[in-house]
N, C-alpha and C positions, 0 to 999 in steps of 0.2 A: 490528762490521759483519758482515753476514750474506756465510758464504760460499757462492757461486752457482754452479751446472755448467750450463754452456750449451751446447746441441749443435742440430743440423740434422735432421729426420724423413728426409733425403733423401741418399743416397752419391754421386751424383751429384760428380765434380771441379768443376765450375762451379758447380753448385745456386745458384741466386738465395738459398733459404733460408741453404746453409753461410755462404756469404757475409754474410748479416743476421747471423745467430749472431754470426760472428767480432766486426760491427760493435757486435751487443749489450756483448759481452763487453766489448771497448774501453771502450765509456760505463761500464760498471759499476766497471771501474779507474780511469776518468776519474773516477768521482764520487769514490776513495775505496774502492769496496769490492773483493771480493777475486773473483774470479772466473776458472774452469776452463774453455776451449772442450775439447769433447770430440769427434773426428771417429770417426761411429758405423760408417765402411768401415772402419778400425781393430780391429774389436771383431766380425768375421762370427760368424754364431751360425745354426745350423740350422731350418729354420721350425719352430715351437713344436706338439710332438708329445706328447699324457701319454705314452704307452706309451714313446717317446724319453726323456722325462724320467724313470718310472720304471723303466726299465735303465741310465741311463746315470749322472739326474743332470743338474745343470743346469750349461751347457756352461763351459768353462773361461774364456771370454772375457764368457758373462755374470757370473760371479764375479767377474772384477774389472773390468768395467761396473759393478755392483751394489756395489761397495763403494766406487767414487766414488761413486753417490748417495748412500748410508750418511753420508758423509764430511762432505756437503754440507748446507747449511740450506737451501738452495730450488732448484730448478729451472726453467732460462727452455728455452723448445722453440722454436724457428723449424720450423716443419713445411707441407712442400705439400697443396695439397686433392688425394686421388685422388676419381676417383666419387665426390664429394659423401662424404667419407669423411677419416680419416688414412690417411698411407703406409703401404704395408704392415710398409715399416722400423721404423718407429716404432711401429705395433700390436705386432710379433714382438717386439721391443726392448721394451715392457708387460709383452706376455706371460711373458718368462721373467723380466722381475725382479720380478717378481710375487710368482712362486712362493716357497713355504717350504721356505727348505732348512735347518729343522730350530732355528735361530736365533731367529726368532718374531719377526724384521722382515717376512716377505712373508704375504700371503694363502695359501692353500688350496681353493683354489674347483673343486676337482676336475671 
């Protein structure tokens, strides 16, 4: 069985999304399979900066965000609409585990 990390686009303590998540995750052990909620206010990370990324590196708390995905065979998102758009959390939260830090799992799209 495929193992799943589920999280919320949104930090939010009530988030309708957090909430869905959680209840994804449930069903997903209800069926059988194995699955991670992950709360992404847990995890702060700096808005996503090259210049930031190339003095510092990519933040300590996207590293091991990033290597639960690594971890994981798929990923479910409950995420809110901003502006006809994703949350900004969940875009920044893209952005840096995106990145390649050298490993030659993330992109380079400088």
């Amino acid at each position: 069985m495929a193992r799943i990390l589920v999280f919320a686009g949104s930090a939010r303590r009530d988030s309708l999304n957090k909430k869905l998540a959680r209840v994804a995750a449930q069903a997903v052990r209800d069926a059988g399979g194995e699955a991670t909620f992950v709360d992404l206010d847990e995890f702060p990370m700096p808005v996503y900066h090259g210049d930031l990324e190339a003095s510092e590196g990519m933040p300590e708390n996207g590293r091991k965000l990033r290597a639960l995905f690594i971890e994981h065979d798929a990923i479910l998102i409950a995420s809110p609409e901003n502006n006809q758009s994703i949350s900004s959390l969940l875009k920044n939260t893209i952005d840096w585990l995106s990145r390649d830090i050298g490993d030659g799992k993330g992109a380079n799209n400088g």
